[in-house]
VEXDREN-2710 file (C-alpha; in Angstrom, 1 decimal):
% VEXDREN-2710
k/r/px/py/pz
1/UNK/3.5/-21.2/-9.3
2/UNK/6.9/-21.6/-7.5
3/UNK/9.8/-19.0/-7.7
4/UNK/12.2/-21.0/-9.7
5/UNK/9.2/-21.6/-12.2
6/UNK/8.4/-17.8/-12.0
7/UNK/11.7/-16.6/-12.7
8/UNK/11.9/-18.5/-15.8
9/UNK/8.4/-17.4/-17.0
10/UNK/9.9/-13.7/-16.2
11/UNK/13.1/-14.2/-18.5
12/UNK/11.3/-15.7/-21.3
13/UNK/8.7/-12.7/-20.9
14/UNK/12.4/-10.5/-21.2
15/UNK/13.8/-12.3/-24.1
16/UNK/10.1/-12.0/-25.9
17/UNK/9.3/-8.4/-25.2
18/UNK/13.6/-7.6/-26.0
19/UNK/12.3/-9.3/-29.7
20/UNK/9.8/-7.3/-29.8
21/UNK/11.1/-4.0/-29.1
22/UNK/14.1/-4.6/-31.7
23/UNK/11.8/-5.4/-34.4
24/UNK/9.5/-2.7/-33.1
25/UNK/12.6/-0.3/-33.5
26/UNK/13.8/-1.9/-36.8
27/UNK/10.2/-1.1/-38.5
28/UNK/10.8/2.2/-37.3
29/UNK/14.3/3.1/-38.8
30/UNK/12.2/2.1/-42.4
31/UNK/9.7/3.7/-42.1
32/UNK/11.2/6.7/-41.4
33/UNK/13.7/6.4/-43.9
34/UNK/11.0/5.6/-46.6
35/UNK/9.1/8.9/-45.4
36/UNK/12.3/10.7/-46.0
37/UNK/12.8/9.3/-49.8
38/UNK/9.7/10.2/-50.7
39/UNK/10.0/13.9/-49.5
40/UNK/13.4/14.3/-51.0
41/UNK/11.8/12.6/-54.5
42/UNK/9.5/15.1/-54.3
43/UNK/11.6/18.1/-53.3
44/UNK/14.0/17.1/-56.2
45/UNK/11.3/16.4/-58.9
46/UNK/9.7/20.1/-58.3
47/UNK/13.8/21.5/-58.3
48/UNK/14.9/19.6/-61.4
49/UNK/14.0/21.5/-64.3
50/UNK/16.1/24.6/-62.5
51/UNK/18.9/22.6/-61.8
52/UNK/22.1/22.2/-64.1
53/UNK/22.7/18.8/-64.4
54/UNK/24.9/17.5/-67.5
55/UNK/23.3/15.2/-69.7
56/UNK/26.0/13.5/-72.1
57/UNK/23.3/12.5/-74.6
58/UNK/22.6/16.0/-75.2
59/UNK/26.4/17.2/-75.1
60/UNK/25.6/19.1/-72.2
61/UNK/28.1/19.7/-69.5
62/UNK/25.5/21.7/-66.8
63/UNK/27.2/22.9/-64.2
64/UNK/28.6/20.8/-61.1
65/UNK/29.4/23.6/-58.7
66/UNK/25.4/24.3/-58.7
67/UNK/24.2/21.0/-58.6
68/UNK/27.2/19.6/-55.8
69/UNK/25.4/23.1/-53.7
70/UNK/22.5/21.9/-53.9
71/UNK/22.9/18.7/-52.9
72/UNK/24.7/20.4/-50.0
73/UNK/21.7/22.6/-49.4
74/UNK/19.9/19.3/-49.0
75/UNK/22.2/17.4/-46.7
76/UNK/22.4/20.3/-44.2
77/UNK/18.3/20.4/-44.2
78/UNK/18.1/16.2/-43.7
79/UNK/21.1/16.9/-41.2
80/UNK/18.9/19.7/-39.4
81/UNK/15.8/17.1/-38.9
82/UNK/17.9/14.6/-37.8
83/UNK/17.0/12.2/-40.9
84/UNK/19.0/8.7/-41.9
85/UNK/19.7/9.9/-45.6
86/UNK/22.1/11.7/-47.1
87/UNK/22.3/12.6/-51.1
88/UNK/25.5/11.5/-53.1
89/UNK/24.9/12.7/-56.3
90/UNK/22.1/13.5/-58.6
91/UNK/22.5/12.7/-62.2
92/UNK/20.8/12.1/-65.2
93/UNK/20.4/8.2/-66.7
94/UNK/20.3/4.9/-64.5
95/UNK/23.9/4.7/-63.6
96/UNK/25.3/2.4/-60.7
97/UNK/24.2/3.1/-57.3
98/UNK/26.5/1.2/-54.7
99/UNK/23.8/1.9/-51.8
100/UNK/20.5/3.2/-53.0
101/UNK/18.9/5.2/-55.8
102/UNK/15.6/7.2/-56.6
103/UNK/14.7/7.3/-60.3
104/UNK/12.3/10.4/-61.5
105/UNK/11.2/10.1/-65.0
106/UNK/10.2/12.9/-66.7
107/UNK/9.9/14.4/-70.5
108/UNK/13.4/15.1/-70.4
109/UNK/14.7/11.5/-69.2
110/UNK/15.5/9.9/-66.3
111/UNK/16.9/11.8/-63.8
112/UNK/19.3/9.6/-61.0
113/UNK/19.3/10.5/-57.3
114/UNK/21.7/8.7/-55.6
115/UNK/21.7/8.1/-51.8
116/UNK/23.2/6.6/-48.4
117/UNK/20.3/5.7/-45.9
118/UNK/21.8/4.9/-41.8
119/UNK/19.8/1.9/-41.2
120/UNK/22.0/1.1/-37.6
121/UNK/20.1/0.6/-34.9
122/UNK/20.6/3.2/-31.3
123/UNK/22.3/0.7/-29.2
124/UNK/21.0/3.0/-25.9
125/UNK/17.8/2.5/-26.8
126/UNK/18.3/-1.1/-25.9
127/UNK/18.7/-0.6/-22.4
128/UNK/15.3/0.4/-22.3
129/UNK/13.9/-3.5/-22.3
130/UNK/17.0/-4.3/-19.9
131/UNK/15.6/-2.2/-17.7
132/UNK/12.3/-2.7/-17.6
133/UNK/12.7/-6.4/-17.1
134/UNK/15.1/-5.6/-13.9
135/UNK/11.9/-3.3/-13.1
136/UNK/9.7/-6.4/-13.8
137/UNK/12.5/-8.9/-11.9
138/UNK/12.6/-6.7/-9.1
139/UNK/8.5/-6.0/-8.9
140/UNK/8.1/-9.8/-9.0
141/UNK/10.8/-9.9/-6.4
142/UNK/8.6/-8.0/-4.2
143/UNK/5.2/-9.3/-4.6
144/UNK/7.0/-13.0/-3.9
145/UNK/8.5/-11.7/-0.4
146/UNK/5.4/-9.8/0.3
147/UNK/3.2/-13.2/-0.6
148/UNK/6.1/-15.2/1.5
149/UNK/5.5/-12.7/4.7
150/UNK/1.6/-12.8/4.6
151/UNK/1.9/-16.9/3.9
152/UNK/4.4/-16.8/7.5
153/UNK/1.7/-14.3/9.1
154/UNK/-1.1/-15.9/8.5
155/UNK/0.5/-19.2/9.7
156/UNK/1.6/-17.5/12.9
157/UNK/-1.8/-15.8/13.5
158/UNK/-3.5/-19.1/13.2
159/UNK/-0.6/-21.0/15.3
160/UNK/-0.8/-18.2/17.9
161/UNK/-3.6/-18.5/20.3
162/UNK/-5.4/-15.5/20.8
163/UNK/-4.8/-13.6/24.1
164/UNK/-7.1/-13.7/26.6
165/UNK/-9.5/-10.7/27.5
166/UNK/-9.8/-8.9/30.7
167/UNK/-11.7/-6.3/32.4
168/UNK/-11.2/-2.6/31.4
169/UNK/-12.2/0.5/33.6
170/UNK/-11.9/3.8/32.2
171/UNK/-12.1/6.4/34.8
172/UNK/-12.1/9.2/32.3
173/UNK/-15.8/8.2/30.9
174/UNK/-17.1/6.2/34.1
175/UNK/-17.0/2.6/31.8
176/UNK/-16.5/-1.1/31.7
177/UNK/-15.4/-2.9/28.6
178/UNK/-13.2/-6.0/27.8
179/UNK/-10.3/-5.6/25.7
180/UNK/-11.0/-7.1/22.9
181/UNK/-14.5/-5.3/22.2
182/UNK/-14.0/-1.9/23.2
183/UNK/-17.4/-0.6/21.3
184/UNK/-19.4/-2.5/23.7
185/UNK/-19.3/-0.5/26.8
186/UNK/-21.2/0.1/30.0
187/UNK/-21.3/3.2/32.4
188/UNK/-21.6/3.0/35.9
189/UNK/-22.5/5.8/38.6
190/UNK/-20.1/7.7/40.7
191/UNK/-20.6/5.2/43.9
192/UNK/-21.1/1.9/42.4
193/UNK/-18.0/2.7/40.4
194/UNK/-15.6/3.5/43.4
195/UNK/-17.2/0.6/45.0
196/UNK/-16.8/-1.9/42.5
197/UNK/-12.9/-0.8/41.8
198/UNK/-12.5/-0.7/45.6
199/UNK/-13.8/-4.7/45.7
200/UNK/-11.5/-5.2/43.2
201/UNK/-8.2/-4.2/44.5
202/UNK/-9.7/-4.9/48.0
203/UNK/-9.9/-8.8/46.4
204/UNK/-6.5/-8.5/44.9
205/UNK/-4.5/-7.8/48.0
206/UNK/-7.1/-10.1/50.2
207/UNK/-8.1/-13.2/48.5
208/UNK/-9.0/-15.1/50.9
209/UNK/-11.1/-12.6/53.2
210/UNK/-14.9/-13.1/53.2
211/UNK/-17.2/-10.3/52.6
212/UNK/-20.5/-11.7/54.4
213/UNK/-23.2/-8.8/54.0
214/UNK/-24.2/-9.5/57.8
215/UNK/-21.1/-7.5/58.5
216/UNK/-19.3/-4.5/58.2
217/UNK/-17.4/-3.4/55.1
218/UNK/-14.2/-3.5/56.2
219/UNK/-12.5/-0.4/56.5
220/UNK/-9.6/-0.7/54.6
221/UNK/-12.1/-1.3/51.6
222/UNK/-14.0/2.1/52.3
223/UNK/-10.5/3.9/51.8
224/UNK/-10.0/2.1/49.0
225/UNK/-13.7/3.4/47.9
226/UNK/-13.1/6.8/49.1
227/UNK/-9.5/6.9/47.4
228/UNK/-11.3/6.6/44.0
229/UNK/-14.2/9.1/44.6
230/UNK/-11.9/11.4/45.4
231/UNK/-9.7/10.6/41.7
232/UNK/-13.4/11.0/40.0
233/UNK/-13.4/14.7/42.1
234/UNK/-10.0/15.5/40.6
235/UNK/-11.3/14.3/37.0
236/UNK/-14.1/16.3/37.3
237/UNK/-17.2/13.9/37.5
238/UNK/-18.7/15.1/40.7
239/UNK/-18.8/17.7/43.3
240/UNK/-20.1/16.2/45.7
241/UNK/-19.3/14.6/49.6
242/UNK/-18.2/11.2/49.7
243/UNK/-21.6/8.9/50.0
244/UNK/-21.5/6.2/52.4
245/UNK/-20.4/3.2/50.7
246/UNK/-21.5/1.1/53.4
247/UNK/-25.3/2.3/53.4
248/UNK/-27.6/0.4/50.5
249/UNK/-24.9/-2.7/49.8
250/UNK/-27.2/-4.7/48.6
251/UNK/-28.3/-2.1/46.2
252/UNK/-24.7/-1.0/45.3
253/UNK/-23.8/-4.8/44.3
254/UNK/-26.8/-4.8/42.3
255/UNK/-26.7/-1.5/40.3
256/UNK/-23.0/-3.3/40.0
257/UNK/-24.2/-7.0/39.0
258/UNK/-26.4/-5.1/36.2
259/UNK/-23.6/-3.6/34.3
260/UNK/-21.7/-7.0/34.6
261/UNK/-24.6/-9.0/33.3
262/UNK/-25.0/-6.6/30.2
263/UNK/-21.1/-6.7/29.3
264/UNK/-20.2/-10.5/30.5
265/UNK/-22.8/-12.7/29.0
266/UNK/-20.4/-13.8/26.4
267/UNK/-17.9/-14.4/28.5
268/UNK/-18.7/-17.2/31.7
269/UNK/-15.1/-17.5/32.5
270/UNK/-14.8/-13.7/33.4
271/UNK/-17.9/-13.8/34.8
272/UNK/-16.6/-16.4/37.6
273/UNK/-13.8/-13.9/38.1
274/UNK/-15.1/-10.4/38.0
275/UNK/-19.2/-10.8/39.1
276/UNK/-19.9/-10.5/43.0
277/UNK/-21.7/-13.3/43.5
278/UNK/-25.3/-13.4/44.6
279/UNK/-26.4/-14.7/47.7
280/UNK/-28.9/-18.2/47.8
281/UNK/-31.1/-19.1/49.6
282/UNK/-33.9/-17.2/52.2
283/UNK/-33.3/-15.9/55.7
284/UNK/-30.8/-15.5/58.1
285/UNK/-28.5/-18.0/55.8
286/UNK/-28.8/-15.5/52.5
287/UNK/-26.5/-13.3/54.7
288/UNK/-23.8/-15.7/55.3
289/UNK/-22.3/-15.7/51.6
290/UNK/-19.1/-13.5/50.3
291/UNK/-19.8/-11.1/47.8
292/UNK/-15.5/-11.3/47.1
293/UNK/-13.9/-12.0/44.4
294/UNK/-12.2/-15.0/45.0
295/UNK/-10.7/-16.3/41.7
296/UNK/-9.7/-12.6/40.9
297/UNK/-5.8/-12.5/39.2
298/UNK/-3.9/-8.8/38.4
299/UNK/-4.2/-8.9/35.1
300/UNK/-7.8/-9.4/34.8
301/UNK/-8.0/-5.8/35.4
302/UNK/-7.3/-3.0/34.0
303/UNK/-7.7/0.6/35.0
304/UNK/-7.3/4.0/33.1
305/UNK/-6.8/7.2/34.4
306/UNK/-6.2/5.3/38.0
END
């Protein structure tokens, strides 16, 4: 359903339920004013008998100022309960009644109540449906913007190509993650950490070195190394001296290469970029390869607490 074709489907819902509450309200007002004539029939039934009302059949002239304070009496009690009647006279036979008229019939005749009932509707009342269907224009306003933004979302979420993923390390809990699944993580120790962040930034600022194992680890990489065992001193992971990053490389890139394989086996693009690679091969010749990181960029990384 379009807006144009809801609109119109809320105004004739207006209209209908404005019908309905004036009818509603008119059923009301008759009821009410029925329920009042019956109690006043019966008030005056039980009060006739002591009231002095003339009867020219009988040549009796009763007494007007008792009756007209009665009927007083009764107007200030309707008045009091807020009712829609009020008595004009009450007299005996069937005269004329310009408005309305109860009838009680007794031994003694007919006795003639006559009466004015307000049947005008509360014109404030009617700005209840007014504004309940400004309520309803101004709910269904809402839910169509709403509908409209999640429609332009969703079309801009599926437009929108999802960013890539990069490497996370947290220095505060010793772990690697990507950044799109941070509930799959993998801890490292104290020296393959330092190492591994150290080959990193080493990488960064030196792409094109080569890291042949047959070598030395170059020194500016061992400060790098030493740089971030001393920030896991300050966080308060270890107490202990610096360990020779140099000593056990081949074990260090494999305790490394471990917690790579476990969180990148999704992910063979990041892999190229982030997994030292292996050495292949036997003999002198499995010495001769670069465990660097050549296809590294700066914002496949990411390190916190750094």
């Amino acid at each position: 359903m379009n807006r144009k074709t809801g609109m119109l489907a809320l105004l004739v819902y207006s209209v209908i339920f404005s019908l309905i509450f004036i009818i509603a309200h008119e059923h009301a007002i008759r009821y009410t004013i029925e329920q009042d004539l019956n109690s006043i029939k019966l008030r005056v039934a039980l009060d006739k008998n002591r009231l002095p009302i003339a009867d020219p059949l009988l040549n009796y002239a009763g007494d007007a100022t008792r009756v007209k304070a009665y009927i007083d009496a009764l107007n200030e009690n309707l008045q009091k309960k807020t009712s829609r009647i009020r008595i004009l006279s009450i007299s005996t036979g069937k005269g004329g009644a310009p408005e309305g008229q109860l009838l009680l019939s007794g031994p003694d005749g007919i006795t003639a109540i006559d009466y004015r009932a307000n049947t005008s509707h509360n014109q404030w009342l009617y700005i209840i449906p007014l504004l309940i269907a400004l309520l309803n224009l101004a709910f269904y306003k809402s839910v169509s913007k709403k509908r409209e933004q999640a429609k332009r979302h969703t079309a801009t979420t599926m437009t929108t190509k999802p960013q890539p993923q990069h490497l996370v390390v947290d220095l505060y809990s010793k772990t690697l993650c990507l950044s799109g699944d941070k509930t799959c993580q993998v801890q490292l120790a104290n020296k393959p950490l330092c190492f591994y962040l150290a080959l990193l930034e080493f990488c960064l600022q030196n792409p094109d070195v080569s890291l042949n194992q047959n070598k030395d680890v170059p020194d500016d990489l061992l400060d790098i190394a030493d740089k971030y065992f001393h920030r896991l001193i300050a966080l308060g992971h270890t107490i202990r001296k610096r360990p020779n990053f140099s000593n056990s490389l081949e074990k260090t890139l494999s305790e490394i290469r471990a917690a790579l394989d476990e969180l990148l086996t999704h992910h063979p693009d990041l892999k190229i970029k982030l997994y030292p690679p292996k050495a292949h091969g036997e003999g002198s010749r499995s010495k001769l390869h670069s465990y660097g990181l050549k296809a590294l960029c700066l914002d496949d990384v990411e390190i916190i607490g750094k």
